[in-house]
C-alpha positions as CSV (number, residue, x, y, z in Angstrom):
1,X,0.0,0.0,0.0
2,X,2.8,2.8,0.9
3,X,4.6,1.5,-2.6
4,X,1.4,2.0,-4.6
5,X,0.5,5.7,-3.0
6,X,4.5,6.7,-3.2
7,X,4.2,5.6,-7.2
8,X,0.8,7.3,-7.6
9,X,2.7,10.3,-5.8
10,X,5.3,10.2,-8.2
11,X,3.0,10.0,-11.2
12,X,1.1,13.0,-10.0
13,X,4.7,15.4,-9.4
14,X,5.8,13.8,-12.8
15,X,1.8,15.0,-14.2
16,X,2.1,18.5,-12.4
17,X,5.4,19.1,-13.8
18,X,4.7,18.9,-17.5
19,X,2.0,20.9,-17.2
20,X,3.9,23.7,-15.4
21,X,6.8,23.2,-18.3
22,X,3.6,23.4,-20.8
23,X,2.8,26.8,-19.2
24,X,5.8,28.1,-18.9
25,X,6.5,27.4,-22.8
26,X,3.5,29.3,-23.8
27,X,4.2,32.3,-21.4
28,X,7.9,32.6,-23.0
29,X,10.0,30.9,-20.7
30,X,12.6,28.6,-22.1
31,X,11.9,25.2,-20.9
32,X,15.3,23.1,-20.6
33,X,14.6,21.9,-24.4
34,X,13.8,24.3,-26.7
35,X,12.5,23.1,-30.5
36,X,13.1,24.7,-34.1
37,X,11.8,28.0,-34.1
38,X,9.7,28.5,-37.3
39,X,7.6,31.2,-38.6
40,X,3.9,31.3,-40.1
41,X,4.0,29.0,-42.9
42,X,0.5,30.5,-44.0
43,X,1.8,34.2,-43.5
44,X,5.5,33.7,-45.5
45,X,3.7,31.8,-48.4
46,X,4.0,34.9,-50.2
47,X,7.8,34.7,-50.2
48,X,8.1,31.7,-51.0
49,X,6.1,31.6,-53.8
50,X,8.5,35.0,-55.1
51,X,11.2,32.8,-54.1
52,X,10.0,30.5,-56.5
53,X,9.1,32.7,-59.2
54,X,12.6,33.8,-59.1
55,X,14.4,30.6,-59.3
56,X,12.3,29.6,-62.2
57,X,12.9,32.8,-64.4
58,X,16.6,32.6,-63.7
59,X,17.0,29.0,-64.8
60,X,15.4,29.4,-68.3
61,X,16.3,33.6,-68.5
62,X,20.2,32.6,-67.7
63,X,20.1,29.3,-70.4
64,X,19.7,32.3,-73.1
65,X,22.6,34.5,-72.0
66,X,25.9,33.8,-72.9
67,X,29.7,35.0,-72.1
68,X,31.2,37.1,-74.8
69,X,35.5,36.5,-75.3
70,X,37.1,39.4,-77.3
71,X,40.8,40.2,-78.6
72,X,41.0,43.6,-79.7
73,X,43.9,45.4,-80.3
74,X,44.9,48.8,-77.8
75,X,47.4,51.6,-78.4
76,X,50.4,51.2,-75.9
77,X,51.0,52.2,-72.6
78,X,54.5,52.5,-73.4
79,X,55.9,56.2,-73.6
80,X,58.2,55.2,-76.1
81,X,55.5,54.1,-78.2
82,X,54.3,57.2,-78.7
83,X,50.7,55.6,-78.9
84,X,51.9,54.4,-82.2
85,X,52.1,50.3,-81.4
86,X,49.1,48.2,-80.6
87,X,49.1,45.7,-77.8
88,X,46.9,42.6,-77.7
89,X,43.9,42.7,-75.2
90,X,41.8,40.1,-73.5
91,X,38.3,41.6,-72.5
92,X,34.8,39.8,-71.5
93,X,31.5,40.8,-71.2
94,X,27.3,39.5,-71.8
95,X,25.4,38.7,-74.1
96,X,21.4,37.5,-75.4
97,X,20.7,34.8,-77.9
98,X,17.9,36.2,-79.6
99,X,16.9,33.4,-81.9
100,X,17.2,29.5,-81.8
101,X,19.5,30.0,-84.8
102,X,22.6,31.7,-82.8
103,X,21.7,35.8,-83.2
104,X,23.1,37.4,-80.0
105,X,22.5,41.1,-78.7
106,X,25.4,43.0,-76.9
107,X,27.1,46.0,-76.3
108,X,29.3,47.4,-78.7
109,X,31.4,48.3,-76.6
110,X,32.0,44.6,-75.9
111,X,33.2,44.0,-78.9
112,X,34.8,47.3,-79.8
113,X,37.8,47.0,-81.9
114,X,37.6,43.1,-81.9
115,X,40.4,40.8,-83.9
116,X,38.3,37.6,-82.6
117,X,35.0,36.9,-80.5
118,X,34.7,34.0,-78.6
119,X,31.0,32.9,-77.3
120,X,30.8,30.5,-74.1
121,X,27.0,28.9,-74.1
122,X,25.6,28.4,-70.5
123,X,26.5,25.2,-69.0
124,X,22.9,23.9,-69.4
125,X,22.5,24.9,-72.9
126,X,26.0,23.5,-74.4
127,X,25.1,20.3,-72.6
128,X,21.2,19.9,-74.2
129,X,22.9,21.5,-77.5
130,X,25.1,18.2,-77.3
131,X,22.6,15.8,-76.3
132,X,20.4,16.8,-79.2
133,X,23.2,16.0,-81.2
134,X,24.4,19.5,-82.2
135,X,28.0,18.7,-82.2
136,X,28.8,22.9,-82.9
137,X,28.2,23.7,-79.1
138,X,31.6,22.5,-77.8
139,X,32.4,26.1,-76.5
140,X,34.0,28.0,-76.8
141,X,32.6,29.4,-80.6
142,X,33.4,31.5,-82.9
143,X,31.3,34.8,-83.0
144,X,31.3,36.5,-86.4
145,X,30.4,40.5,-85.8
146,X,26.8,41.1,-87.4
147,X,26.5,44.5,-87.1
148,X,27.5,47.8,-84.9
149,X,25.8,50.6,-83.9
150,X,28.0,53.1,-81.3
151,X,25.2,55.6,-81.1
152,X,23.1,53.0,-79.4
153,X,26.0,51.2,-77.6
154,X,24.8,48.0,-79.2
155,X,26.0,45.3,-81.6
156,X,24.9,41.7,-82.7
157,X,26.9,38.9,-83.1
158,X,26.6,35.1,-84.7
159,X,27.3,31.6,-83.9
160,X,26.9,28.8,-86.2
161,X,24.3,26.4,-83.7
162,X,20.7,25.7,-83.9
163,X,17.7,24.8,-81.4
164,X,18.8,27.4,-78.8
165,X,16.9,28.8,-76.0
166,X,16.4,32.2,-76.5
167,X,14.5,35.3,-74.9
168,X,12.3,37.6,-76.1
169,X,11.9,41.6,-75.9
170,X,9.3,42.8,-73.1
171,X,7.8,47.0,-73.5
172,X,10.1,49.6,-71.6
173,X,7.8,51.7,-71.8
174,X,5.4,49.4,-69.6
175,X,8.3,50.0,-66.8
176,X,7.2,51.5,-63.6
177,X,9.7,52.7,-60.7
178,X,10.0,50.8,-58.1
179,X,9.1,47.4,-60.3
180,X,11.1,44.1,-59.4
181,X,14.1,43.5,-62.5
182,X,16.8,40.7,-62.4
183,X,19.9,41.4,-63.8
184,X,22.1,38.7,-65.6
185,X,25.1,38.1,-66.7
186,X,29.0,37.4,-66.3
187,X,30.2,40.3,-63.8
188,X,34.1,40.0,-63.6
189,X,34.0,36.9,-65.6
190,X,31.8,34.7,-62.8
191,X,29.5,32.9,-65.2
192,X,25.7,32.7,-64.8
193,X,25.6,35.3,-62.3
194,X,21.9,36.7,-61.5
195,X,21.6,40.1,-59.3
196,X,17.6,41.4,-57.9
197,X,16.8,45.2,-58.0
198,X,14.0,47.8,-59.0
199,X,13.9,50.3,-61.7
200,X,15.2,53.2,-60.1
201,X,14.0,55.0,-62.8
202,X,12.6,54.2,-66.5
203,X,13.9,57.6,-68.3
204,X,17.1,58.4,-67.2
205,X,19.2,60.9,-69.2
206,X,22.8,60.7,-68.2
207,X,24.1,64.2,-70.2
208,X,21.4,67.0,-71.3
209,X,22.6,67.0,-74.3
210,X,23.0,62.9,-74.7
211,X,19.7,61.4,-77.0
212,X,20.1,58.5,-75.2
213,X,17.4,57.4,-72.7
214,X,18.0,54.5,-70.0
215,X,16.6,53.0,-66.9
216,X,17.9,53.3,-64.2
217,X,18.3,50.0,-61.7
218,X,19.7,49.5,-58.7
219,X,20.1,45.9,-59.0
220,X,24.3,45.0,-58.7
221,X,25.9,45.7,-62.1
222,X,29.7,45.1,-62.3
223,X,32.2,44.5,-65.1
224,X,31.4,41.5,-67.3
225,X,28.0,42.6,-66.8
226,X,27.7,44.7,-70.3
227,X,25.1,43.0,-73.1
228,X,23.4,40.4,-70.5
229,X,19.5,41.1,-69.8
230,X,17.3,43.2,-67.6
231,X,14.2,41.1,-67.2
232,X,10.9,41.3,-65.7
233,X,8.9,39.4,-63.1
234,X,7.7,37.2,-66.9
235,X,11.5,37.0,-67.7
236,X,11.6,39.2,-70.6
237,X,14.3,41.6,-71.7
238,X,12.9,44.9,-70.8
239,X,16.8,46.4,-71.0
240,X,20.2,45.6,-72.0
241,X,22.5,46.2,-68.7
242,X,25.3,48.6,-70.0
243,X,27.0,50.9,-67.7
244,X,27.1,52.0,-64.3
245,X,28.0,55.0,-62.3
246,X,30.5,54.3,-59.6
247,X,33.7,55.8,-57.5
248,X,34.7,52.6,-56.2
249,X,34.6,50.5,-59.5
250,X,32.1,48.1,-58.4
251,X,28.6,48.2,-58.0
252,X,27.1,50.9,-55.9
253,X,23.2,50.8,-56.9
254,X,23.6,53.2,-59.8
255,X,23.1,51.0,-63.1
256,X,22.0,51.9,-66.6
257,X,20.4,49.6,-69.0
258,X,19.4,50.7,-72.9
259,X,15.7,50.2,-72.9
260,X,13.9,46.8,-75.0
261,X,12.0,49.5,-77.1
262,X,15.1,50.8,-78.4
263,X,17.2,47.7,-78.4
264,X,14.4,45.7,-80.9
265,X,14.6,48.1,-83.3
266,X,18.0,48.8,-83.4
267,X,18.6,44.2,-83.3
268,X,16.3,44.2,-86.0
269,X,18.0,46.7,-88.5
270,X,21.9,45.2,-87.6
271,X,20.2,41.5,-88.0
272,X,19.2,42.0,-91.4
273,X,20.8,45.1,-93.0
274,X,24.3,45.5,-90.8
275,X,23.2,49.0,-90.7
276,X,21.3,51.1,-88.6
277,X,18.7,53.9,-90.2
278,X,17.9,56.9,-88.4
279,X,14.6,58.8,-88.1
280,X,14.5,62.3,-88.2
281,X,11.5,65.3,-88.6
282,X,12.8,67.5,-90.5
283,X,12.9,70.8,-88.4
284,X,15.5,72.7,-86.4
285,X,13.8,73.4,-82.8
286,X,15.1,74.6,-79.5
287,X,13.8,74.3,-75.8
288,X,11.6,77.2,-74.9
289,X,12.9,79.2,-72.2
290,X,11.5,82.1,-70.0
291,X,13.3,84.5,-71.9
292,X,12.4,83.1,-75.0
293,X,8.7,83.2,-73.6
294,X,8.8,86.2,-72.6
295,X,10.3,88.3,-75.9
296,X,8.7,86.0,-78.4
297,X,5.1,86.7,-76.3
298,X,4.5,82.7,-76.6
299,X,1.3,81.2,-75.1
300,X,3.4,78.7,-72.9
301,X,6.2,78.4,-70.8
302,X,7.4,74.5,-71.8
303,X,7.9,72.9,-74.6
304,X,10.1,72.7,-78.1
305,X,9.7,75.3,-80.6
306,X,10.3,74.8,-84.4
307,X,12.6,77.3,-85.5
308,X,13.3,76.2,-88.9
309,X,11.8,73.5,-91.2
310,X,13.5,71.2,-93.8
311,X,11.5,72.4,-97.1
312,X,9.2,69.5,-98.5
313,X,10.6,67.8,-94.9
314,X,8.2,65.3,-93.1
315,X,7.1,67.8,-90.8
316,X,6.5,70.7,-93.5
317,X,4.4,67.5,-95.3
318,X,2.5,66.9,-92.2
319,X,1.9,71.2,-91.4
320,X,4.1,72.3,-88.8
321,X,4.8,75.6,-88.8
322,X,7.7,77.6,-87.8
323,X,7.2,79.5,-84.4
324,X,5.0,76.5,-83.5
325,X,5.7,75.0,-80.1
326,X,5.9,70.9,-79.7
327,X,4.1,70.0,-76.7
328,X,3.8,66.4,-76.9
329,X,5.1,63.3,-78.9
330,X,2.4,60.2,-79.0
331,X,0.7,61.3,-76.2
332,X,3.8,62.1,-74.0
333,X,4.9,65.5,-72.8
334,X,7.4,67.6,-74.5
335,X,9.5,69.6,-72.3
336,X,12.7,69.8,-73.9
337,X,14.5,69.6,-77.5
338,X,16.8,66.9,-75.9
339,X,13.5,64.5,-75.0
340,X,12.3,65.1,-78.6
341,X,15.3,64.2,-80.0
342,X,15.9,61.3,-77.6
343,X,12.4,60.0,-78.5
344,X,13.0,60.6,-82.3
345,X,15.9,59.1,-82.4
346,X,14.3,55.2,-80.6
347,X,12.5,55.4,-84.3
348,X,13.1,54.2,-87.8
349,X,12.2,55.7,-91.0
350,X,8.8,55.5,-92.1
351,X,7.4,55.5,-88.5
352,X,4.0,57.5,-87.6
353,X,4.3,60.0,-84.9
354,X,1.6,62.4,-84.1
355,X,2.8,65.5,-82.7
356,X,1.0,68.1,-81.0
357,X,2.0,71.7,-80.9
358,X,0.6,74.9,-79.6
359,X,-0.2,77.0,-82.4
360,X,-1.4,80.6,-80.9
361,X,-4.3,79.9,-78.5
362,X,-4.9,76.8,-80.2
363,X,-3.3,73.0,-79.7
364,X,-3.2,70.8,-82.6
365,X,-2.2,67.5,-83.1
366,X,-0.7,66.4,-86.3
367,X,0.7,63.2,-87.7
368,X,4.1,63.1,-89.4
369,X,6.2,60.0,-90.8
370,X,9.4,59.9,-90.1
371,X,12.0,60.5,-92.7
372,X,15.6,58.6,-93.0
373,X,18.2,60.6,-91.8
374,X,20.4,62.4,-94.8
375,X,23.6,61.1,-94.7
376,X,26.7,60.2,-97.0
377,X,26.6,57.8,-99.5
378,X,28.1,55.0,-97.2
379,X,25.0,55.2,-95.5
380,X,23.4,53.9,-98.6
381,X,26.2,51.7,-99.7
382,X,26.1,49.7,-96.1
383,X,22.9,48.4,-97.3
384,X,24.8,45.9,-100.2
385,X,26.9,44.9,-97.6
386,X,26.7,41.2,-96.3
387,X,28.3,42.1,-92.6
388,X,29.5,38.6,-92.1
389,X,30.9,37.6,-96.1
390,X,32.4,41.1,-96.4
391,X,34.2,41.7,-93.7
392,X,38.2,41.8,-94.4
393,X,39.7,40.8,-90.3
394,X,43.0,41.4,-90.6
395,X,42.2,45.3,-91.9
396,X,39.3,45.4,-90.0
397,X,36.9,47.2,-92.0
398,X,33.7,45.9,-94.0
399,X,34.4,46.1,-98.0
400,X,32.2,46.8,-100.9
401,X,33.3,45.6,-104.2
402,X,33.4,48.2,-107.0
403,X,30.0,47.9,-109.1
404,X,27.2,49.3,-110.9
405,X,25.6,50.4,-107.4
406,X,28.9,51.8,-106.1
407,X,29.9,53.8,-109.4
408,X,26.1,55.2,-109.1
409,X,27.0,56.4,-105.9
410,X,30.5,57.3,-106.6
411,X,30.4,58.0,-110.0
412,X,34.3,60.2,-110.2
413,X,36.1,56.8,-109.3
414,X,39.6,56.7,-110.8
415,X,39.9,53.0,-111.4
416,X,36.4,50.3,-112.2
417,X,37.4,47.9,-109.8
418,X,38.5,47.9,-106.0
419,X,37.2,47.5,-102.8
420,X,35.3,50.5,-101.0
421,X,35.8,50.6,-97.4
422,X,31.8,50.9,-95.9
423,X,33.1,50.4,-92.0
424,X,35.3,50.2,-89.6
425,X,36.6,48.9,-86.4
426,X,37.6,52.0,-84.4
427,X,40.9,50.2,-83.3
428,X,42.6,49.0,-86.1
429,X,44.3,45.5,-85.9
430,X,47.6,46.3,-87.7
431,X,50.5,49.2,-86.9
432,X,50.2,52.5,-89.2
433,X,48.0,54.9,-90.4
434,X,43.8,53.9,-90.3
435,X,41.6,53.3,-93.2
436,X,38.9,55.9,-93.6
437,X,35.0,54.7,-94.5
438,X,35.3,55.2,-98.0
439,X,38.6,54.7,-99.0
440,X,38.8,52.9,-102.3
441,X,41.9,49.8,-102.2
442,X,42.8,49.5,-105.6
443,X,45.9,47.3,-105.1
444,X,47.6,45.4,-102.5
445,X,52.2,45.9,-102.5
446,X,51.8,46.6,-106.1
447,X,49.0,43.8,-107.1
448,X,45.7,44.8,-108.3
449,X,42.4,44.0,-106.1
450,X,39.4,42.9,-107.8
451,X,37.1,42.6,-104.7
452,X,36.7,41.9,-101.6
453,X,37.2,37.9,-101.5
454,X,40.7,38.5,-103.3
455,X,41.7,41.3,-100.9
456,X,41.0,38.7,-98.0
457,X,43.1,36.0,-99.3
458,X,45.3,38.2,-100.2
459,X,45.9,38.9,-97.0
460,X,45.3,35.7,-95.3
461,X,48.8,34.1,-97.2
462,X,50.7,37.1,-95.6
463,X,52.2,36.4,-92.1
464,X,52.1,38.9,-88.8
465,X,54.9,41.8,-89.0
466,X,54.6,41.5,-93.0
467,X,54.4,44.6,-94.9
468,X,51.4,46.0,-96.4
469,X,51.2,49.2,-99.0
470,X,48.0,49.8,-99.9
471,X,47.2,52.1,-103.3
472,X,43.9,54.0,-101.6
473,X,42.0,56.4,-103.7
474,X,40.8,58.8,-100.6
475,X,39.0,61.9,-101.8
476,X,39.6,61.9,-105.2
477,X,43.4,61.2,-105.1
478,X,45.9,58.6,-105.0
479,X,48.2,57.7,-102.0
480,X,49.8,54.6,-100.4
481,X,49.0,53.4,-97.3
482,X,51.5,51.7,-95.5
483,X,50.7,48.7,-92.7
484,X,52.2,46.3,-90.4
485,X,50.0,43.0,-89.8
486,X,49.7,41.7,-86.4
């Protein structure tokens, strides 16, 4: 009897005690085991479903962006050079495949001055590329240089694959600050690198006088960065990542990225032409000031107003007028001649704007299409040009041989055949004096070029340090051009 009432005893202390150690955990005290703290799942289901959303538009985003390999050619360091010898350089940056059949988006910058371009495919992609038996993926490739355009900081590239992942342009203009943005890339070489941010801002000018536009992002751009994707919460390129602002050299939340609107129209035109055409409205305007207000007695305070006009121009066509004020450009405000020009300039030819300017008491709004910009006959003549058959590496230009279209266009030629100079690198890739854009090369050390294929072959069985002497018609006259090959 005293056993059963002292184990009863001990049953009820034992009883007592868990359920003061139950109070005590639900008052806060720590009893002397404490388990896994974890939070609401029901309340952090929201992150973890961003979470998610992220991971999933970083795995198929980053299969489509690639790491660009490029060796250019520099001026020396060396003070005995005199800025006169090139040096070899090693550089890296981003890029986009654009289509399944190898078209990739970059910076031109990346690529500036290039002797070679090497693409690396994301480790995923190379290894479905080879699985689906597309033996071309072993990396790295070789990238052949599309197209350049430095006014737009952008450039497109080719490799020879097929049945690639690639992305697809989302609207800039649907940006709005403060909207989540991954940014992806390469920074200082560390492959299939992803970065989160918001759009700081989705109209940044950089310079008053610049007509580029960019958005602004705080998400971490570094070196290596350059030509990889800004991309939305639907993991579509809404930007191109391209420079930042920074004291230290590294990120520090200030990033720029050349909006989707602008890059499509500018991929499109290198893609297929080489060449980029410009819009333009045919006017001279200027930014309407206070004192401009004031002694010209205008009706408003803001805006752009037309000071001359292009005669049979687009916007003569359409009825501008001079002393009329711009107010607005497809619905959007007009505040300054630098914001029309920027907006202008995101067009191509043949676009239809409707522009609305205060006339008097009076606002009108009147459509005008955009005209090509004028420019010089290479202009015209970059349109003939296959960028990737007619480019000559080891000059570093893009040739057009001597025809009927070329004579039409430059019809005082001294000699019928040769090989017009359409483009160029700006850093050449031999020592001596650079080839202009439309310089003629009639003959190469004393032998006669028929075209461009000859030229390059012509070139290809000469060795680095050789001597070249070009005969170059340049302005109407004769002179020799002498080179060193790297």
């Amino acid at each position: 009897m005293l056993n059963t009432r002292s184990a009863v005893s001990k049953w009820l202390i034992a009883f007592c005690l868990g359920i003061t150690l139950a109070s005590a955990a639900q008052q806060g005290e720590p009893p002397s085991k404490k388990a896994p703290v974890t939070p609401n799942l029901q309340k952090t289901d929201v992150l973890r479903q961003l979470s998610t959303s992220f991971e999933e538009i970083s795995q198929r985003a980053g299969r489509a962006v690639v790491q660009i390999f490029v060796r250019s050619y520099v001026p020396s360091d060396s003070a005995d050079s005199g800025g006169q010898v090139l040096t070899a350089q090693n550089s890296s940056g981003s890029g986009i495949i654009l289509s399944p059949d190898g078209y990739i988006l970059t910076n031109a910058h990346v690529v500036k001055g290039a002797h070679s371009v090497k693409v690396e495919l994301n480790i995923r992609t190379e290894a479905e590329a080879l699985e689906g038996g597309n033996r071309t993926a072993n990396r790295p490739q070789t990238g052949s240089i599309v197209g350049i355009d430095h006014e737009s900081d952008l450039a497109v590239i080719k490799i020879d694959a097929k049945n690639l992942p690639f992305l697809e342009f989302g609207d800039s203009d649907g940006l709005k600050q403060g909207q989540l943005v991954l940014a992806l890339g390469n920074p200082f070489g560390l492959d299939n690198s992803v970065s989160l941010g918001v759009v700081s801002a989705v109209a940044r000018q950089i310079k008053a006088e610049d007509t580029m536009v960019y958005i602004q992002t705080d998400a971490p751009i570094n070196p290596g960065n350059s030509g990889g994707p800004l991309v939305d919460s639907e993991g579509r390129v809404v930007g191109i990542n391209t420079l930042i602002f920074t004291e230290s050299g590294g990120s520090e939340g200030v990033g720029f990225a050349i909006p989707s609107k602008l890059a499509q129209q500018v991929y499109g035109q290198l893609k297929t032409q080489g060449h980029v055409h410009r819009a333009q409205l045919g006017l001279v305007a200027q930014t309407v000031t206070p004192e401009m207000a004031d002694g010209l007695s205008l009706q408003t305070h803001h805006g752009v107003i037309v000071s001359d006009l292009e005669p049979q121009g687009p916007a003569d066509h359409a009825g501008i007028q001079v002393d009329d004020i711009i107010v607005g450009l497809n619905g959007r405000r007009m505040d300054s001649v630098h914001q029309l020009e920027a907006s202008i300039f995101r067009l191509a030819p043949k676009t239809k704007v409707t522009i609305r300017v205060q006339r008097g008491d009076n606002q009108l709004d009147l459509p005008v299409i955009t005209e090509e910009e004028s420019g010089k006959a290479m202009d015209a003549l970059a349109d003939s040009v296959d960028p990737v058959k007619n480019v000559v590496p080891k000059l570093g230009v893009i040739g057009v041989d001597v025809g009927d279209a070329v004579r039409e266009l430059m019809p005082n030629l001294r000699r019928p055949n040769g090989v017009v100079v359409a483009a160029r690198n700006a850093n050449v890739p031999y020592s001596g004096s650079a080839l202009m854009v439309g310089d003629v090369i009639y003959a190469l050390n004393r032998r006669v070029v028929a075209g461009v294929s000859e030229l390059r072959n012509m070139l290809d069985a000469m060795k680095p340090g050789d001597d070249a002497v070009l005969l170059v018609e340049r302005e109407g006259r004769l002179l020799y051009v002498p080179l060193q090959l790297e």
